[in-house]
C-alpha positions in Angstrom: 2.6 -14.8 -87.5 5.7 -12.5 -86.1 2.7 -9.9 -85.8 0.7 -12.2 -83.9 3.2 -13.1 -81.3 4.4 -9.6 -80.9 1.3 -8.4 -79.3 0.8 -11.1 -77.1 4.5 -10.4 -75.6 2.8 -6.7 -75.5 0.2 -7.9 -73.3 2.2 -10.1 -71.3 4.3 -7.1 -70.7 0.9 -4.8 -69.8 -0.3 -7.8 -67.5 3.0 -8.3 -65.4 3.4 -4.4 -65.0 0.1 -3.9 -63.7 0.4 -6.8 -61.1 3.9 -5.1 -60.2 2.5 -1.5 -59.4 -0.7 -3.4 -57.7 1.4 -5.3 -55.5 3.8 -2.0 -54.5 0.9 -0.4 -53.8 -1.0 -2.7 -51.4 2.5 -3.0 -49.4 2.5 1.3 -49.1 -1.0 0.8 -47.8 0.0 -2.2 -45.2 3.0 0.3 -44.2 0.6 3.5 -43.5 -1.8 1.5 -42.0 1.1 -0.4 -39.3 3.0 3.3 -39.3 -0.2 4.8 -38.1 -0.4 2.5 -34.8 0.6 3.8 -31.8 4.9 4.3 -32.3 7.3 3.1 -29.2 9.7 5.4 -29.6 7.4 8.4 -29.6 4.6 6.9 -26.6 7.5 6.2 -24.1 8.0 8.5 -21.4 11.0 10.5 -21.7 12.7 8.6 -18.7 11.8 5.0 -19.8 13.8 2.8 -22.4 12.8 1.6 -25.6 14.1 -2.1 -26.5 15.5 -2.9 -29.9 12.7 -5.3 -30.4 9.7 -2.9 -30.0 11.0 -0.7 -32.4 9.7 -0.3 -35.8 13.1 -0.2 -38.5 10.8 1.3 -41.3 9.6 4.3 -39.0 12.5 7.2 -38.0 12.2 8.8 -34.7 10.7 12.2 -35.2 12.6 15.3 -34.9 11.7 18.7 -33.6 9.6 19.5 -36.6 6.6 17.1 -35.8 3.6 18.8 -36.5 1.6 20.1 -32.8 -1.3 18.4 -34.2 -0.5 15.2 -33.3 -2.0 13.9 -29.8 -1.5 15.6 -26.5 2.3 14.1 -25.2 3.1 12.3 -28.0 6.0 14.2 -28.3 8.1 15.6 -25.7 10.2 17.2 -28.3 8.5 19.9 -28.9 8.3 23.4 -27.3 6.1 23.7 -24.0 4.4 27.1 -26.0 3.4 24.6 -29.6 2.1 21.3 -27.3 -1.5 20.9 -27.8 -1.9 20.0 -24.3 -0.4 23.2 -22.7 -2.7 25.4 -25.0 -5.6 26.5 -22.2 -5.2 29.7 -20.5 -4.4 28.1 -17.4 -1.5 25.8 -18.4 -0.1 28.4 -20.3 0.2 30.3 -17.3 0.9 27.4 -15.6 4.0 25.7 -17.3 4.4 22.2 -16.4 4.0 21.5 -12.8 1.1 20.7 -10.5 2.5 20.9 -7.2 4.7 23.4 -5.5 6.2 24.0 -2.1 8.0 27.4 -2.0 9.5 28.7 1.2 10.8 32.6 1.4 12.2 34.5 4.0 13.3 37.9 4.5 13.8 41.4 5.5 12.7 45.1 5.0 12.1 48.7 6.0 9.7 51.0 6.3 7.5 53.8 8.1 4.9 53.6 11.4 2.4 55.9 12.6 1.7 53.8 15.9 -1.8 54.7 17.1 -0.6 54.3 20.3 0.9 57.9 19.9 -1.5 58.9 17.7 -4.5 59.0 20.2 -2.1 60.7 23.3 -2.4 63.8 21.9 -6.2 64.2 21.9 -7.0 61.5 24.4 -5.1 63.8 27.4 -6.1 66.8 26.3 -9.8 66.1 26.5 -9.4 64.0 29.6 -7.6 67.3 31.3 -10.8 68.9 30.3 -12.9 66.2 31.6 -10.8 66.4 35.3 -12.0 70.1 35.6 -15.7 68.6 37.1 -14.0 66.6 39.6 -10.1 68.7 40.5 -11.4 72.3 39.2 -8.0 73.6 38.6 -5.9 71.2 37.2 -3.5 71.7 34.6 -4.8 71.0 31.3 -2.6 69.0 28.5 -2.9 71.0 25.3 -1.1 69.0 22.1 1.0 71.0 20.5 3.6 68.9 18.6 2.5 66.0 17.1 4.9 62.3 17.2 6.5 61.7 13.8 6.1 58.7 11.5 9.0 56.7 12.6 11.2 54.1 11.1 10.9 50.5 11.4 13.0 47.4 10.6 10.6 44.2 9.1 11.0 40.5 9.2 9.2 38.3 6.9 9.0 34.2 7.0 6.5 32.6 4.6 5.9 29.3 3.2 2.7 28.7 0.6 1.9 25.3 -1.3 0.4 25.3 -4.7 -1.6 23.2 -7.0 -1.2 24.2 -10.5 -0.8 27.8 -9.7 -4.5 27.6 -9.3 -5.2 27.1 -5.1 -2.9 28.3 -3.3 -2.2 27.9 0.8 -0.1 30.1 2.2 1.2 31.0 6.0 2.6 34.1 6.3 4.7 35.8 9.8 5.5 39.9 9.3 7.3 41.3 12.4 8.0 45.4 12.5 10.1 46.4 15.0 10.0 50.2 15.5 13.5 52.5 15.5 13.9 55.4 17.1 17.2 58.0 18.0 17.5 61.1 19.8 17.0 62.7 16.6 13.7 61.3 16.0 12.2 60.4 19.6 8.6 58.5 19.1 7.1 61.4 21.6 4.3 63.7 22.2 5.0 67.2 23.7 1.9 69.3 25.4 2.0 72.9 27.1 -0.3 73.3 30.2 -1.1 77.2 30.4 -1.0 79.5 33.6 -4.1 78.9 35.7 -4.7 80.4 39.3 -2.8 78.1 41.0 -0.7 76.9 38.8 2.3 78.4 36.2 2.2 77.6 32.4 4.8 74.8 31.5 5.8 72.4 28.9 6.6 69.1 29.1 6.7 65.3 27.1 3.4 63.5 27.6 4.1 60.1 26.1 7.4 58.9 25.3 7.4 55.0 23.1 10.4 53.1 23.8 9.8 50.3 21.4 7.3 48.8 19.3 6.4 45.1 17.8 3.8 44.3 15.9 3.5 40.7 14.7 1.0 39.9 12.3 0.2 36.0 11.3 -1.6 35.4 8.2 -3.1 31.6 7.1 -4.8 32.6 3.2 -6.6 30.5 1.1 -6.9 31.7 -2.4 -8.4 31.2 -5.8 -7.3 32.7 -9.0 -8.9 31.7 -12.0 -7.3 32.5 -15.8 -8.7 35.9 -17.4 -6.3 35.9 -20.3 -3.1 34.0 -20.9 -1.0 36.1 -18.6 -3.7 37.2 -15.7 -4.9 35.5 -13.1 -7.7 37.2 -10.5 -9.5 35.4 -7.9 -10.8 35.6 -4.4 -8.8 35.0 -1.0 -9.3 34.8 2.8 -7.3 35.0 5.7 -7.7 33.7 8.9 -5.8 37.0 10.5 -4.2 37.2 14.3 -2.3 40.2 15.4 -0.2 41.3 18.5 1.3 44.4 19.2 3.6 44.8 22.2 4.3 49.0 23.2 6.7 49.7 25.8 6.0 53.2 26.8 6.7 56.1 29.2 4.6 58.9 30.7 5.8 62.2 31.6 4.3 65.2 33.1 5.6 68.9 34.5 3.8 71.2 36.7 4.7 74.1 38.7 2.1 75.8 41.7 1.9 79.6 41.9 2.3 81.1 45.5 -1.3 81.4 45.6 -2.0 77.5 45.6 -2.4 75.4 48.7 1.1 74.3 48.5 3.0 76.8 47.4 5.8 76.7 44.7 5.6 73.2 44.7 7.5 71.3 41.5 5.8 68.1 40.2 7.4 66.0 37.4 7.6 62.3 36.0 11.2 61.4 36.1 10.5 58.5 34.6 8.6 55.0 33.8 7.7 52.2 32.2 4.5 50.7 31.5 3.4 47.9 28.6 0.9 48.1 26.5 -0.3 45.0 24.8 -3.2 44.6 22.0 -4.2 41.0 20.7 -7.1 40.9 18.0 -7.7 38.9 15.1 -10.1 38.5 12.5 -11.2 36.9 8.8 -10.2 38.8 6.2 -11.5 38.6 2.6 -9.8 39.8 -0.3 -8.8 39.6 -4.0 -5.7 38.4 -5.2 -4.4 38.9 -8.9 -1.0 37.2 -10.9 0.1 39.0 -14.0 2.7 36.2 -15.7 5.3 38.6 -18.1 7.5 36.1 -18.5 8.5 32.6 -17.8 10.9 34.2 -15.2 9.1 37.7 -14.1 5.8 37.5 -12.6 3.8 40.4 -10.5 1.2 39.7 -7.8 -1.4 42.2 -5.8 -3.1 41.4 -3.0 -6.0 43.8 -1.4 -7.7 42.7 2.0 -10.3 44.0 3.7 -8.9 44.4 7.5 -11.9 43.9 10.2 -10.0 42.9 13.7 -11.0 42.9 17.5 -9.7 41.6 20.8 -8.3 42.7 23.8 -6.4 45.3 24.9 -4.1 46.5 28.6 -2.1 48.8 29.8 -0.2 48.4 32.8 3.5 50.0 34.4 4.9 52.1 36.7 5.0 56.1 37.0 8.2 57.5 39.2 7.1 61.0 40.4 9.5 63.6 42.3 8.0 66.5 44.2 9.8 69.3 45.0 8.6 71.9 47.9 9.4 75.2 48.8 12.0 74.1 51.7 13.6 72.5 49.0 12.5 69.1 50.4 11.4 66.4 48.3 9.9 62.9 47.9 10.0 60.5 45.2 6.6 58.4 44.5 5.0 55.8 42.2 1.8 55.8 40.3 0.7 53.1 38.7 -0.8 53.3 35.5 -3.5 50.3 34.6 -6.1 50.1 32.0 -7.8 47.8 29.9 -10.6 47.2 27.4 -11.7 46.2 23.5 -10.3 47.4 20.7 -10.8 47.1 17.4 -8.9 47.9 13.9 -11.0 48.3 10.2 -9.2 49.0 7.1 -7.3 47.9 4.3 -4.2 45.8 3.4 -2.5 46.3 0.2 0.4 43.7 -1.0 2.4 44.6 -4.3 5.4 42.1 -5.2 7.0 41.3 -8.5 8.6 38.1 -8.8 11.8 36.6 -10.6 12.0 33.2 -10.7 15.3 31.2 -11.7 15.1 27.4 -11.9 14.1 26.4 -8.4 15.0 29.8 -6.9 13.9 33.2 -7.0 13.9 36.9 -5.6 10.6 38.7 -4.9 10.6 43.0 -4.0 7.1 44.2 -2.4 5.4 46.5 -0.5 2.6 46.3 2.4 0.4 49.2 3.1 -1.7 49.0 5.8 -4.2 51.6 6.6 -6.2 51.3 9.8 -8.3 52.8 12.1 -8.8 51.5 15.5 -11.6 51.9 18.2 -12.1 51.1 21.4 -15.1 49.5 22.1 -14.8 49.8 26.1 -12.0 51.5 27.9 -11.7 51.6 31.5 -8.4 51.9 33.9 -6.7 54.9 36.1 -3.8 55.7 37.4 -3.7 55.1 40.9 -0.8 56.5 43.3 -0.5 58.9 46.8 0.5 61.8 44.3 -2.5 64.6 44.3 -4.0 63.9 41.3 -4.1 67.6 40.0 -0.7 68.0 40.5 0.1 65.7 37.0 -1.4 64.9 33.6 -2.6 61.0 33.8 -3.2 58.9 30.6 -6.7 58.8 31.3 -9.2 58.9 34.0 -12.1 55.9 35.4 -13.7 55.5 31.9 -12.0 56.3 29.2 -14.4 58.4 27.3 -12.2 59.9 25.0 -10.1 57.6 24.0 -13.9 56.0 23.3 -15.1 59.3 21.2 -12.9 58.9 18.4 -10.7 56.4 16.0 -7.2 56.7 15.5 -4.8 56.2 12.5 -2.3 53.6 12.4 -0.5 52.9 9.2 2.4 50.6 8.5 4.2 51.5 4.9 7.3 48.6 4.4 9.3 47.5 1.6 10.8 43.8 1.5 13.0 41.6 -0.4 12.6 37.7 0.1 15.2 35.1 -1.6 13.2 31.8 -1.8 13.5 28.5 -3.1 10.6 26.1 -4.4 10.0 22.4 -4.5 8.2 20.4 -7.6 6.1 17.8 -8.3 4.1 16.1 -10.6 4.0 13.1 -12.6 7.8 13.4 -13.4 8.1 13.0 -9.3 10.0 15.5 -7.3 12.4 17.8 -9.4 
């Protein structure tokens, strides 16, 4: 009997212990399955607040160690680099934001070999050959030292929007404003030798008091993820250009006895005239990012320059002549020319990039190598001085000037402090 009752207290034991372990394990599974639901705390946005009574007591906010296999933004927690939403190429590169307004201004240095001087040299000396059909006799203008690359001072403005890092809009403004000294004068020097009528002399053909060249630059561009850290796409730039040359001729010749008028002295003692270029063109080009670093970034831009426009020329020439009785007059010329001109060639833009919260500092350099052409060149210098008596820029149709292309480079280096503006769905930051 004691036998008997001892294992039914043995199976009453076995019963209630299974009903106990079937009951803890049907809450677990009602706890996964409300712990699996979308959590409050974690969904909220990392600027909203999260009220007592939507929060669930059995779950604990996650720390930093959640797994990055959980949903895109589910937590902001973790690191940008582990997200599962920031793990494309193009986010990578692109960190958080989707919109940015970055202004930059700045300065720089550099050297100019101004075509304007560039084409003196040969233009005048084959136009001196060209005057022998019409004033047999006149002194010719033989180059024989060559103007200097000369310094300039830059200015640079720009302001660019972009969306995601990916389009870009950008409006850029480079001024170069040449320098000169009497230690480096922006001049070309000739020799005229003897002829019958006249004496061998020397003398400074072209003299550039000051140079500006503004070039405005509206780009659109494209760059499209490679690898996590490059960026290469195509741009285009809706290119205008102006160049503004404030210039001087000069000119020295001396008649033999032998000449009509005799020991006669003929020289520029001075002048002014403006030359003025306006072209513009659409440029196409490839632009490329190379992201280092969340802070160091380096950029290369290379355009294909194709520009045309207008062109004129026109000043004043003071001449003094001398005579034998020791007489002389003072007279003015007047230089005036005009035509089409037009410059082909490349522009290459190097910067590296350091980027500090909402600031940052960016070094370059533009290269611009260019030949320009004139497409039609007429003008002559116009005045009661004999013409044979002095070396003129160029004579009725500019045929020389015409014959070839002339270099014109522009090598700067800049530094631009600049500051950006943010926003995405976090607002303006």
């Amino acid at each position: 009997m004691f036998t008997k009752n001892l294992n039914r207290k043995k199976w009453q034991l076995v019963l209630t212990l299974v009903l106990v372990i079937r009951l803890v394990f049907f809450e677990n599974q009602l706890t996964a399955e409300e712990t699996s639901k979308t959590n409050p705390i974690v969904e909220a946005k990392k600027d909203s607040i999260t009220t007592p009574e939507k929060t669930n007591p059995i779950v604990a906010p996650k720390t930093e160690t959640t797994s990055v296999s959980e949903p895109p933004g589910t937590n902001p927690l973790v690191s940008l680099e582990r997200r599962e939403d920031n793990q494309t190429p193009m986010e990578i590169f692109n960190k958080v934001y989707e919109h940015r307004l970055m202004i930059r201004s700045g300065f720089g240095f550099g050297k100019l070999s101004p075509a304007i001087l560039n084409e003196t040299g040969p233009a005048w000396f084959q136009n001196s050959l060209f005057r022998q059909i019409t004033e047999p006799g006149a002194p010719l203008a033989i180059p024989y030292k060559p103007a200097k690359d000369l310094g300039v001072n830059s200015q640079f403005f720009d302001i660019r929007y972009g969306y995601k890092n990916k389009y870009e809009i950008q409006y850029a403004e480079d001024t170069s404003l040449g320098v000169y000294s009497r230690n480096l004068p922006a001049s070309n020097n000739f020799i005229s030798p003897r002829t019958d009528a006249y004496w061998a002399s020397s003398f400074e053909g072209n003299r550039l008091l000051r140079f500006e060249g503004v070039s405005q630059n509206l780009r659109f561009s494209y760059t499209h993820p490679i690898t996590k850290i490059l960026m290469v796409g195509p741009s285009i730039n809706f290119h205008r250009y102006t160049e503004r040359n404030n210039i001087s001729y000069g000119s020295y010749s001396t008649s033999r006895p032998e000449a009509n008028v005799p020991n006669k002295t003929t020289w520029s003692i001075g002048g002014d005239a403006n030359a003025e270029y306006s072209m513009k063109g659409i440029l196409p080009g490839i632009y490329s990012k190379l992201k280092l670093r969340d802070w160091w970034e380096i950029r290369g831009r290379l355009e294909l320059l194709d520009r045309k426009g207008n062109f004129s020329v026109l000043g004043s020439q003071i001449i003094q002549e001398v005579f034998n009785d020791n007489s002389s007059t003072l007279s003015a010329v007047i230089p005036a020319y005009g035509g089409r001109v037009r410059d082909k060639g490349t522009i290459l833009n190097l910067e590296t990039s350091f980027q500090y919260c909402r600031f940052s500092l960016d070094i370059g350099m533009i290269r611009q190598d260019i030949k320009r052409t004139y497409e039609t060149y007429l003008g002559d210098t116009v005045g009661s001085v004999p013409r044979s008596d002095y070396s003129a820029r160029s004579v009725y149709i500019g045929f020389s000037e015409m014959s070839t292309s002339i270099k014109h480079t522009v090598t700067e280096f800049y530094i631009m402090p600049g500051v950006s503006f943010y926003y995405d769905e976090d607002k303006i930051y």
